[in-house]
C-alpha positions in Angstrom: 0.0 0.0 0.0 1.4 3.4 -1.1 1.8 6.0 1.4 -0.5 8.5 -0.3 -2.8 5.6 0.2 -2.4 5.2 3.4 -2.5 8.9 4.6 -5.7 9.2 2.9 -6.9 6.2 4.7 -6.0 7.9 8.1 -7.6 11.5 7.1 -10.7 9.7 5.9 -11.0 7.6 9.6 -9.9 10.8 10.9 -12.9 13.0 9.5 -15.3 9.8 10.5 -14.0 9.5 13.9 -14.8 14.0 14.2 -18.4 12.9 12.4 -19.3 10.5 14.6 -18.7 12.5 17.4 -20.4 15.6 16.1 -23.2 13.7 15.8 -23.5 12.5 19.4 -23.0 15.6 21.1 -25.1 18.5 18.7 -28.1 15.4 18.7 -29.3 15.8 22.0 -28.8 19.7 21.5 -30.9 19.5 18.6 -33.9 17.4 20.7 -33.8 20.4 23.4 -34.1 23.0 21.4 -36.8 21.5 19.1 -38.5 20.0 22.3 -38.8 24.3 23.4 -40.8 24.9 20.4 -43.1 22.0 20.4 -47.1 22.7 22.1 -48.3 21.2 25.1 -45.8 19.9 28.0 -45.2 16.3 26.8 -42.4 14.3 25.4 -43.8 12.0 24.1 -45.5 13.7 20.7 -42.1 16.0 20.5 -40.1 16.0 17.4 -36.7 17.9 16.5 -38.1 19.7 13.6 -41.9 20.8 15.5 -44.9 20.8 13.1 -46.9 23.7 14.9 -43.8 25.7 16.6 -45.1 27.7 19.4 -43.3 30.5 21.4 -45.6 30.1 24.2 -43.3 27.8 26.4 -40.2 30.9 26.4 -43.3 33.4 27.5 -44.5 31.4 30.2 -40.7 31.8 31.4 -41.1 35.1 31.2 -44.4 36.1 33.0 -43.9 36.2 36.5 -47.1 35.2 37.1 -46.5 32.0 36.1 -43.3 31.1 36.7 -40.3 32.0 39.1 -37.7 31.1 36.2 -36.3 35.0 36.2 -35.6 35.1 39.5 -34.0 31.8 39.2 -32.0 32.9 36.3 -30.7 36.4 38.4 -29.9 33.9 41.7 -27.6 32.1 39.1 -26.1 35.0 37.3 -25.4 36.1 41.1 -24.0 33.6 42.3 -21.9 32.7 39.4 -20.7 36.2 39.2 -19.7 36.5 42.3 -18.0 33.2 42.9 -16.1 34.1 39.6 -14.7 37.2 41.1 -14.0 36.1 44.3 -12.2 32.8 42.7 -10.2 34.7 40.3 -8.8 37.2 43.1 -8.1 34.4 45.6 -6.4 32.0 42.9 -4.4 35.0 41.8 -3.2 36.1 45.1 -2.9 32.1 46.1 -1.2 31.1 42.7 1.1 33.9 43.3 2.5 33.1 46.3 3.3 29.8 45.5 4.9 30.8 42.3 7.4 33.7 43.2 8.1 32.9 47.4 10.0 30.1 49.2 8.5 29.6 52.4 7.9 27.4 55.1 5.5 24.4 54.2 5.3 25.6 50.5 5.7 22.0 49.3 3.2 20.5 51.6 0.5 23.1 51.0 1.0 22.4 47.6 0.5 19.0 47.9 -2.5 19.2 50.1 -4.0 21.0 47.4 -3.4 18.3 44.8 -5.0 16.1 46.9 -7.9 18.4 47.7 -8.5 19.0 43.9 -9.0 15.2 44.1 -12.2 14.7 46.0 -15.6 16.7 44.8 -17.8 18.9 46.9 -20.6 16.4 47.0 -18.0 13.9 48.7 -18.9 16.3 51.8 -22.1 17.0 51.4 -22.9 15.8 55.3 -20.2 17.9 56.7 -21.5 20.9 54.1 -24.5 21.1 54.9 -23.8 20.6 59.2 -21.3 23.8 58.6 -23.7 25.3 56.9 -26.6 24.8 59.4 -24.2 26.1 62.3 -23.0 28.9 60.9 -26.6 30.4 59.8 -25.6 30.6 56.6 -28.1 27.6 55.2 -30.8 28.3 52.4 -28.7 31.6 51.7 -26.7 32.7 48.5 -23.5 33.4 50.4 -23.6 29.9 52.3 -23.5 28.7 48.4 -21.0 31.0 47.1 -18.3 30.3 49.9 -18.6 26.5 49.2 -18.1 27.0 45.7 -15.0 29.1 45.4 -13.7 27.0 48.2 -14.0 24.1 45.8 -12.5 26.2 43.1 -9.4 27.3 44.7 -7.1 23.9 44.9 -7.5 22.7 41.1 -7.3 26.6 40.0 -4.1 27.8 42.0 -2.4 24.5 40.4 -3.5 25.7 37.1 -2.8 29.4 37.7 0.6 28.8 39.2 2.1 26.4 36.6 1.3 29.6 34.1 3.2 31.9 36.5 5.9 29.9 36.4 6.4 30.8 32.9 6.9 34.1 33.3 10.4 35.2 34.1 11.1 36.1 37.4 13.7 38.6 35.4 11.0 41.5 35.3 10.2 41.3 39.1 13.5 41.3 39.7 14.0 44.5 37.5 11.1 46.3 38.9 12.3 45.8 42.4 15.7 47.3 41.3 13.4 50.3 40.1 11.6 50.6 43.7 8.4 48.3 42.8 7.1 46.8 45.6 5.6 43.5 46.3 1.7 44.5 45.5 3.0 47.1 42.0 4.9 44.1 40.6 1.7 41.8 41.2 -0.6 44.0 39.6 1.0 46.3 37.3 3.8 43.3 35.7 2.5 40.2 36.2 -1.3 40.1 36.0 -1.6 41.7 32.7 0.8 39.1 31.5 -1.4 36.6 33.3 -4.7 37.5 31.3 -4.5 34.4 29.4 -5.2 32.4 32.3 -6.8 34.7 34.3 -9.5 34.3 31.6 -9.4 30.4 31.9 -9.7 30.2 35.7 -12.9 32.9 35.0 -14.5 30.7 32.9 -14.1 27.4 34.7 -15.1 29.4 37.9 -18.7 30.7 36.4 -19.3 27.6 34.5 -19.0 25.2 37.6 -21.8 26.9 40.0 -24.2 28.4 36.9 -24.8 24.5 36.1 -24.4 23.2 39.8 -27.3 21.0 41.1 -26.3 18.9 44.2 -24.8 21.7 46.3 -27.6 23.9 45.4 -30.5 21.6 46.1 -28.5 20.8 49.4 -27.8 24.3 50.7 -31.3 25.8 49.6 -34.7 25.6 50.4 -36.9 28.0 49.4 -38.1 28.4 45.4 -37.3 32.1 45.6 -33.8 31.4 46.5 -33.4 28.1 44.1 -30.6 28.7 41.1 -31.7 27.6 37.5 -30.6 23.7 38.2 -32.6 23.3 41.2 -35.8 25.1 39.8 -35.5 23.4 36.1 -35.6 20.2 38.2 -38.8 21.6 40.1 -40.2 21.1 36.9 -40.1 17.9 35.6 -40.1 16.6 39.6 -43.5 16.8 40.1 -45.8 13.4 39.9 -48.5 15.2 37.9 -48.2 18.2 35.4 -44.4 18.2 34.6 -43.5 20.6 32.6 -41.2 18.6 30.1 -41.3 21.1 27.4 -41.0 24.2 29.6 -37.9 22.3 31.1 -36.2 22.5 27.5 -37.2 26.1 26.8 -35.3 27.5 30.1 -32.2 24.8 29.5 -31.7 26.5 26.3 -31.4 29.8 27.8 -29.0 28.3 30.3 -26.7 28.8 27.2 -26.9 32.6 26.4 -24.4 33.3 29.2 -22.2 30.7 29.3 -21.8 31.0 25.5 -21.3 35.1 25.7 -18.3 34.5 28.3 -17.0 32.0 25.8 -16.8 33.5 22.9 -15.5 36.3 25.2 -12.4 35.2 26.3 -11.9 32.4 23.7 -8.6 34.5 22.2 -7.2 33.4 26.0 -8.3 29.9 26.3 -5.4 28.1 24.2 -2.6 30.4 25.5 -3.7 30.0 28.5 -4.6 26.0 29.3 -1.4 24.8 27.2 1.2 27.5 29.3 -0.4 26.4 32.3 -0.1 22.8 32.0 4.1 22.8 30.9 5.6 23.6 34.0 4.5 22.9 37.6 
């Protein structure tokens, strides 16, 4: 067999392998967004391509008379929001510090994070929610938000720190020599040559509590307080009148954010992930 023969072989497996896959993951896509247009609130008559496409599903979303869905959607954008910010400032600070100082227990906090990053936040769920209850701070947004950039702090600072790494510690050295202290070099030098990853550890930090169900159906309780996971689920719990088709409208708008922040930082992403993950 001739090797023009064979590389065409590969590219043609190649291209199938890319189809196939394609086809798994845009399918069920394609069945939740056709579900959204479909009339009435069963699955069972839905088709991808609807033959009387209705709107009515996205405006019961957005009459507050009928459904709590907005309020749902601003207790995610909230939360996600917030543990985004908080996240990114305590991974920078964290990742930081590992990166540019030698001190005392350095190798052993590092570890402890590694093994941290190891074990998910629904592995605790007991000893979550007892904190929680203790400390007041069950059925509340901030209960939620302190759990989840908690979580996000071990796996991120790994990330964040093998990017710092890259960066020479040349300029701080230079800046110091110019009178730079410890907080100018941080912010002015190495942060704006940290976007990349900055970006990444944003991302990864909204994404995680925006689609979060366990630790939000855990730490809250009432429906004015639920994020979008826990009050989509409302809706297709119930024993009679689940709204199945409802359900798909409002997990298609689950997307509009997630894919705004995306596209967003998306320049960052491949900088960012691949700098991060050469040097520890």
């Amino acid at each position: 067999m001739s090797i023009k023969r064979q590389k065409y072989i590969r590219l043609t497996l190649t291209y199938l392998v890319i189809l196939a896959m394609f086809a798994i993951i845009i399918y069920p896509l394609l069945w939740i967004v056709g579900s959204s247009f479909n009339p009435g609130q069963s699955l069972s008559g839905s088709s991808i391509i609807p033959k009387n496409a209705t709107l009515s599903h996205y405006k019961e979303l957005f009459d507050t008379n009928q459904s709590a869905y907005l309020y749902w959607y601003w207790n995610s954008l909230k939360v996600s929001v917030l543990t985004m910010v908080f996240t990114v400032i305590l991974v920078s600070l964290t990742a930081y510090s590992f990166s540019r100082y030698r001190f005392i227990g350095r190798k052993n906090s590092l570890m402890t994070f590694l093994i941290l990053q190891m074990i998910p936040n629904f592995a605790a769920l007991i000893a979550i929610f007892i904190l929680a209850l203790l400390t007041g701070l069950l059925d509340t947004h901030l209960g939620l938000i302190l759990v989840y950039v908690g979580g996000a702090i071990p796996m991120n600072t790994w990330l964040m720190k093998g990017y710092l790494d890259t960066i020479p510690k040349e300029l701080d050295e230079s800046a110091k020599m110019d009178g730079a202290g410890h907080l100018r070099i941080f912010f002015q030098i190495v942060m704006p040559l940290a976007t990349p990853i900055i970006a990444v550890v944003a991302l990864f930090a909204f994404i995680a509590p925006f689609g979060d169900f366990i630790l939000a159906r855990i730490l809250l309780r009432t429906e004015e307080k639920y994020t979008l996971a826990v009050g989509l689920y409302d809706m297709v719990a119930k024993q009679f009148g689940a709204q199945f088709t409802t359900f798909a409208a409002g997990a298609v708008l689950i997307a509009v954010p997630i894919a705004i922040l995306f596209l967003s930082f998306q320049k960052y992403f491949v900088s960012g992930l691949t700098a991060g993950g050469t040097k520890g």
